[in-house]
C-alpha positions in Angstrom: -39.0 176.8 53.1 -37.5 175.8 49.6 -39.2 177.9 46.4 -41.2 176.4 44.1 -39.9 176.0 40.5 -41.3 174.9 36.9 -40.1 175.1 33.6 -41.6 176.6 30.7 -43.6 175.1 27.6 -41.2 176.8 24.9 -38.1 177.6 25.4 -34.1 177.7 23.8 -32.6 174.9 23.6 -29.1 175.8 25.2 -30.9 176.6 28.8 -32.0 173.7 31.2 -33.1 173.7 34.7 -36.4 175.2 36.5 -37.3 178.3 37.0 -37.4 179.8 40.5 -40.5 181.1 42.1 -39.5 185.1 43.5 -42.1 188.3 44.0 -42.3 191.0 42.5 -40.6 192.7 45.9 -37.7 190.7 45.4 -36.8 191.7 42.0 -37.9 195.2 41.5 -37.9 198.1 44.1 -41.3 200.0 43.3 -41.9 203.5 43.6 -45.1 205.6 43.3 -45.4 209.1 42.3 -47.5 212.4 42.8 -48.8 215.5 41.6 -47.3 218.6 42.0 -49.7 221.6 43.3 -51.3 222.6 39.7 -51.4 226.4 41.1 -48.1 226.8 41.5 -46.6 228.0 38.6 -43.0 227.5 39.7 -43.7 224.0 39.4 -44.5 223.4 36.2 -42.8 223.9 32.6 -39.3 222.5 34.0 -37.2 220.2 32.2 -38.2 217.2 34.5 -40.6 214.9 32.1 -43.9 214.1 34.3 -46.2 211.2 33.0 -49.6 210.3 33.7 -51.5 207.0 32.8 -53.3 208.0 29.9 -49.8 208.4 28.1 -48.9 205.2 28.4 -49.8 204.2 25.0 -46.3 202.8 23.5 -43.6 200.5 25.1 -41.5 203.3 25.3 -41.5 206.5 26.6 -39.4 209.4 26.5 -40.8 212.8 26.5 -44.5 213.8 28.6 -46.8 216.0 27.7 -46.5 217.9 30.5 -43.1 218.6 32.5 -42.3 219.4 36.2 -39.5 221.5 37.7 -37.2 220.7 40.5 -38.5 222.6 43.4 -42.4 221.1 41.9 -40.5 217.3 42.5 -39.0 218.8 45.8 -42.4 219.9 46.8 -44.9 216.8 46.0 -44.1 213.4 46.4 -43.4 212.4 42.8 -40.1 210.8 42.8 -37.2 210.8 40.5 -37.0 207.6 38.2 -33.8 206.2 36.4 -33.6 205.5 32.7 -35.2 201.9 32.1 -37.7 202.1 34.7 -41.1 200.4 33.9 -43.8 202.6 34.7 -46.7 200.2 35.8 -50.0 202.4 35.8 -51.9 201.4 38.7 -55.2 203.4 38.8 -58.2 203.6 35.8 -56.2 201.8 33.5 -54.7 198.9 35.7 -50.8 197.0 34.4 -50.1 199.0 31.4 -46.5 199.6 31.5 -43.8 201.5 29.3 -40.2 201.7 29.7 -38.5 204.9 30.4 -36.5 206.0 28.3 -35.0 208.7 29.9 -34.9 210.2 33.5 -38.6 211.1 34.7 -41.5 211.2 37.4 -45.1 210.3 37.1 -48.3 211.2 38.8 -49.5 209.2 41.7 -51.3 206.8 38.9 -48.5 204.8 38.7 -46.5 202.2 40.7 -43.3 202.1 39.2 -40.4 199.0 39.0 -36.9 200.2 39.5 -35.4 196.1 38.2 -32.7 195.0 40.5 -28.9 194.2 38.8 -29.4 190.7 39.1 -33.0 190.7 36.6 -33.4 192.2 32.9 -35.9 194.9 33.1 -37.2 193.7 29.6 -38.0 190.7 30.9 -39.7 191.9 33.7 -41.4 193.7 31.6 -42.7 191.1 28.7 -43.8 189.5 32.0 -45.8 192.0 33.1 -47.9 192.2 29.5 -48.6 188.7 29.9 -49.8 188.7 33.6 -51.6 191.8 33.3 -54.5 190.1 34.4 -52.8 189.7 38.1 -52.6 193.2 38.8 -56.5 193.9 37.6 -57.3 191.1 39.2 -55.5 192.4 43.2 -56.7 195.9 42.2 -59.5 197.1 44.8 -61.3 200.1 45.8 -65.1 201.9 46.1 -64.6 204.8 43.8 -62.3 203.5 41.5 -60.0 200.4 41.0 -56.4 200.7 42.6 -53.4 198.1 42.8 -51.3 199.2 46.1 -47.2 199.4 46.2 -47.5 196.2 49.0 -50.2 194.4 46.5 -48.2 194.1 43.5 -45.1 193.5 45.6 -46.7 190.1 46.7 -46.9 189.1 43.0 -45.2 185.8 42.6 -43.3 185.7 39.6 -41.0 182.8 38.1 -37.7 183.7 36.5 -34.9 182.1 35.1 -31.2 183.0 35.0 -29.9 186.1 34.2 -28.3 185.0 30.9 -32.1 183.3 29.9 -33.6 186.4 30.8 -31.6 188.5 28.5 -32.0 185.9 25.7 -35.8 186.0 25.9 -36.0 189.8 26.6 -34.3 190.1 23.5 -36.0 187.8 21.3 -39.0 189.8 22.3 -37.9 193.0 21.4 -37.1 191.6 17.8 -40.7 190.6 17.2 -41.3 194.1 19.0 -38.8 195.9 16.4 -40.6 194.5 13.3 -44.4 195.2 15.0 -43.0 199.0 15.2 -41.7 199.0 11.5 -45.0 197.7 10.5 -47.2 200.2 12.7 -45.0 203.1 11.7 -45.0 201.9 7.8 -49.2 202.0 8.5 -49.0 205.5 9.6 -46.8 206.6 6.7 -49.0 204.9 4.4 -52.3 206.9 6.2 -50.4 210.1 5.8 -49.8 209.9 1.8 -53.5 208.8 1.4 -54.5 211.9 3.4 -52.1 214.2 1.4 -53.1 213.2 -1.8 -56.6 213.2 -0.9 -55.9 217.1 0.0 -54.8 217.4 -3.6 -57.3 215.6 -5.1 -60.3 217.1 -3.9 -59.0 220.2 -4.1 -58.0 219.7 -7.5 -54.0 220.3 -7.2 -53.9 216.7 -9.2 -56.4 215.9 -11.8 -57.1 212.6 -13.4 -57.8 212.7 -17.3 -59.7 210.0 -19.5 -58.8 207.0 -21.4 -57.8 209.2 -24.4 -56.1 211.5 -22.4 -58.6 214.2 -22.0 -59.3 216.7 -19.3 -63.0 215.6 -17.5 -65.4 218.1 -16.5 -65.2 220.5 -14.8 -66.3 219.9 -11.1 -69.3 221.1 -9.7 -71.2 222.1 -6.0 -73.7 219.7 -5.2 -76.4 219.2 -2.0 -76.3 215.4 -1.1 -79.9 215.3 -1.9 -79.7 216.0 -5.1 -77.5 213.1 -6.1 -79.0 210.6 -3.6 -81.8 208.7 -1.8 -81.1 209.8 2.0 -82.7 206.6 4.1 -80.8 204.8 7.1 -80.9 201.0 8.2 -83.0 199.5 10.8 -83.1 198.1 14.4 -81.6 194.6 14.4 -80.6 193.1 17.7 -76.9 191.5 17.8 -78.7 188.0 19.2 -80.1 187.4 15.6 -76.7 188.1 14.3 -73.4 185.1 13.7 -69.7 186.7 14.6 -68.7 184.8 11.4 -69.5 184.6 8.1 -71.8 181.5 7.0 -73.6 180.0 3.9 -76.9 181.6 4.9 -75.5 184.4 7.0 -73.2 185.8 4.6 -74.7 189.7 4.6 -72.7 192.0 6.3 -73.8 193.8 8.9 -72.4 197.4 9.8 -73.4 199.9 12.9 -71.7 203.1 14.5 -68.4 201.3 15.7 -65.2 202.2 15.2 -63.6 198.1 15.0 -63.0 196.3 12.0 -64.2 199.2 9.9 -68.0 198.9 11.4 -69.0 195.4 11.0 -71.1 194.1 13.8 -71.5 190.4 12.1 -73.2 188.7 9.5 -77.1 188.5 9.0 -79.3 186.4 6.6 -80.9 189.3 4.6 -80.0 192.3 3.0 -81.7 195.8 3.1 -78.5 197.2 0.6 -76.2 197.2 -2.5 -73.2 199.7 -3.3 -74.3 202.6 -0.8 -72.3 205.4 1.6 -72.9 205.4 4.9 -72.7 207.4 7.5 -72.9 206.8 11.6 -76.0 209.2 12.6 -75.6 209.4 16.5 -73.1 209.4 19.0 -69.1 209.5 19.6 -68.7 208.3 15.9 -71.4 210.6 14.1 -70.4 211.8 11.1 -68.1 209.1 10.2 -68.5 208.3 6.3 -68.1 204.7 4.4 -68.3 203.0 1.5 -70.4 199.7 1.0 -69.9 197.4 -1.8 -71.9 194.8 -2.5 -75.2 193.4 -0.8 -75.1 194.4 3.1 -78.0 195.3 6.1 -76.7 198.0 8.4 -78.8 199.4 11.6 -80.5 202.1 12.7 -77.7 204.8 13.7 -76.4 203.8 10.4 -77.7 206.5 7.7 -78.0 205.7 4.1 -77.0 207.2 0.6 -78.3 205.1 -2.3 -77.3 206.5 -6.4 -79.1 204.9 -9.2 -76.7 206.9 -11.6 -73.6 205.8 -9.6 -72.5 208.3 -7.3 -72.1 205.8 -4.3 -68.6 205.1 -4.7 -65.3 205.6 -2.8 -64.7 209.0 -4.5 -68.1 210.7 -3.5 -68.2 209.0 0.3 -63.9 210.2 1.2 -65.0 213.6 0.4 -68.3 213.6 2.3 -66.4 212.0 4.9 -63.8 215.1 4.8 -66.6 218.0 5.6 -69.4 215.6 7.1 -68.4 216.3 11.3 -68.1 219.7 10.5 -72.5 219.1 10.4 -72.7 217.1 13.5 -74.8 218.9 16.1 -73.1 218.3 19.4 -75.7 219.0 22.0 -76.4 216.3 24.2 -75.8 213.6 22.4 -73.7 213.9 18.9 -75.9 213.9 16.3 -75.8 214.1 12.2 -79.6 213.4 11.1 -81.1 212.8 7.6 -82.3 216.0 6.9 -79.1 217.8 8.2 -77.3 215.6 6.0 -79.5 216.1 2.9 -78.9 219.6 2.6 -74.7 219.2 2.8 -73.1 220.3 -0.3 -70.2 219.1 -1.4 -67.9 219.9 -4.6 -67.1 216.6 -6.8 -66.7 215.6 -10.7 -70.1 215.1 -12.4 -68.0 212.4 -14.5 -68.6 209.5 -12.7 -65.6 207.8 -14.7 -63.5 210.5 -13.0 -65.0 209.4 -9.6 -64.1 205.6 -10.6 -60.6 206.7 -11.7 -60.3 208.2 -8.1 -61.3 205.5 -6.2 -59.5 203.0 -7.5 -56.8 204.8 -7.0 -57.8 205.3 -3.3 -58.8 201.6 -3.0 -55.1 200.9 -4.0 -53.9 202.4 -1.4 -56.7 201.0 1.3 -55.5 197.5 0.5 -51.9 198.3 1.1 -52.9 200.3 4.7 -55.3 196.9 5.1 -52.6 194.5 4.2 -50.2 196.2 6.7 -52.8 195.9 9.6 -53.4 192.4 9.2 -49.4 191.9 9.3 -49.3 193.6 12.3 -52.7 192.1 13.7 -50.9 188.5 12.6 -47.7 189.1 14.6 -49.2 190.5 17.5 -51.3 187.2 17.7 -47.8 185.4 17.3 -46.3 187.0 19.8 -49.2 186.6 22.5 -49.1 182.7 21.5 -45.2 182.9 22.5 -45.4 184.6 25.6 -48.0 182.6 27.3 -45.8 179.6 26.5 -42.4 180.8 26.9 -43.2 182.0 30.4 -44.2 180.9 33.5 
């Protein structure tokens, strides 16, 4: 029977021809792994690197939490995997992959590709991230979802000539290169904003005033004595719009942790220039700053300062002590009256406060900047692969 071939919607302009239609058996030979017995000492704390899904978190992969020795691999059915293997996580979590870096094994969560001479594992790869949806989608199972070693085999996949391959696999890992530099230039950015936050509030670096004069000195204060404790109300997410509109233009925040805790946009206001804080569950205890008129809901707690202590400076170093308060039975909790009697040690000067958060905001909009970069060419990227493959 002849294969099946198409062409893609984007591609470089020195390649011509169709793609042919394979499976996933034909390029790749795929391996599973295993656990070694966990009461065997002798197994563990070897020099053989032993993955499990949950680590599968970057592209690539060189060194596991945990490690195996060689009689634990001799005596469990993980199996040794070559440098460049794409581990393929094939239970919980269902086609995230990571390429090896180095020799390895994983746990039996995994269905790993060992790529064939004649295909580039990066492009195998690349394909993989876009299709994920084929491997959830042939994943089965009562007690939890599971793709089988024969099931992803079957996958039809179309590929082009070696030489494309390697042109596309390595136009990928460009866009992939710069996405790092951005991510790890966020992270670097989040670490000096932490370290001078240490100094800051523990008053290593002091700000003076306009005429260059030392401000008061700081002072131990309950929350209650600088604020009105209150918290939002009920509001279901039916009444709410995704995006911001001429009548709905009030933010709207709640206990999530995406896009710094904005649920959507409402038509009123309940409001202006307050801290809040996330009251219950995984997230309580989590302290922000509000500017401007917003509505937040009722596992949203609130701090409102007629004499302007609800600023940047006051909610980063409530939000530096405030989990230490949350009561973790049953569900998390950090309630009004617990956070009413939390003292915290800040500058009375609330010109000191503004010189400090400005400062602070400086460096938010560079971390925000940053993110929408990386946000902006990971959307690029997702728009090229879905049209440069097929």
């Amino acid at each position: 029977m002849e294969k099946q071939k198409k062409i893609p919607q984007l591609r470089f302009p020195e390649f011509e021809g169709e793609w042919e239609k394979n499976i996933l058996n034909d390029t790749c030979t795929i391996i599973g792994g295993g656990t070694p017995n966990s009461g065997k000492e002798e197994f563990w704390n070897g020099h053989i690197q032993w993955f499990t899904p949950t680590e599968i978190k970057m592209d690539y992969v060189s060194k596991s939490e945990r490690t195996i020795t060689e009689l634990g691999l001799k005596k469990s059915s993980a199996n040794f995997l070559p440098k460049g293997t794409i581990l393929l996580t094939s239970r919980a979590t269902i086609g995230e992959v990571a390429i090896a870096l180095n020799e390895c094994t994983t746990n039996q969560g995994f269905q790993s590709l060992i790529v064939n001479k004649l295909y580039n594992n990066l492009f195998i790869f690349n394909w993989i991230k876009n299709n994920r949806y084929e491997f959830v989608r042939r994943a089965n199972g009562s007690t939890f979802l599971e793709i089988s070693k024969s099931e992803i085999g079957k996958i039809p996949i179309y590929i082009p000539t070696l030489p494309e391959q390697q042109k596309i696999a390595s136009f990928f890992t460009a866009i992939d290169q710069n996405i790092s530099q951005l991510t790890r230039k966020k992270t670097l950015l989040e670490q000096y904003k932490k370290g001078v936050m240490q100094k800051i509030f523990s008053q290593e670096i002091r700000f003076k005033d306009d005429n260059g004069q030392e401000f008061p000195k700081w002072e131990n204060r309950k929350i209650r004595e600088l604020f009105r404790v209150t918290r939002g109300n009920v509001l279901a997410a039916n009444n709410l719009k995704l995006e911001k509109e001429l009548t709905f233009c009030y933010p709207v925040y709640s206990s999530q942790t995406t896009n710094n805790g904005l649920l959507g946009y409402y038509s009123d206001y309940l409001f202006e220039d307050c801290i809040t804080w996330t009251t219950d569950g995984a997230n309580a205890g989590d302290v922000n700053y509000r500017k401007g008129k917003f509505y937040c809901t009722n596992v949203c707690g609130v701090l409102e300062s007629k004499e302007g202590f609800a600023n940047q400076c006051v909610a980063e170093i409530l939000n530096s002590i405030a989990r230490k308060h949350v009561a973790y039975v049953g569900n998390p909790k950090l309630m009004n009256n617990v956070m009413a009697g939390i003292e915290i040690n800040i500058p009375m000067s609330v010109a000191e406060q503004t010189k400090i958060a400005n400062f602070l905001s400086a460096i938010d909009v560079k971390i925000n900047h940053t993110q929408k970069q990386i946000e902006k060419a990971e959307v690029w990227k997702k728009g090229l692969m879905q049209q440069m493959f097929v």
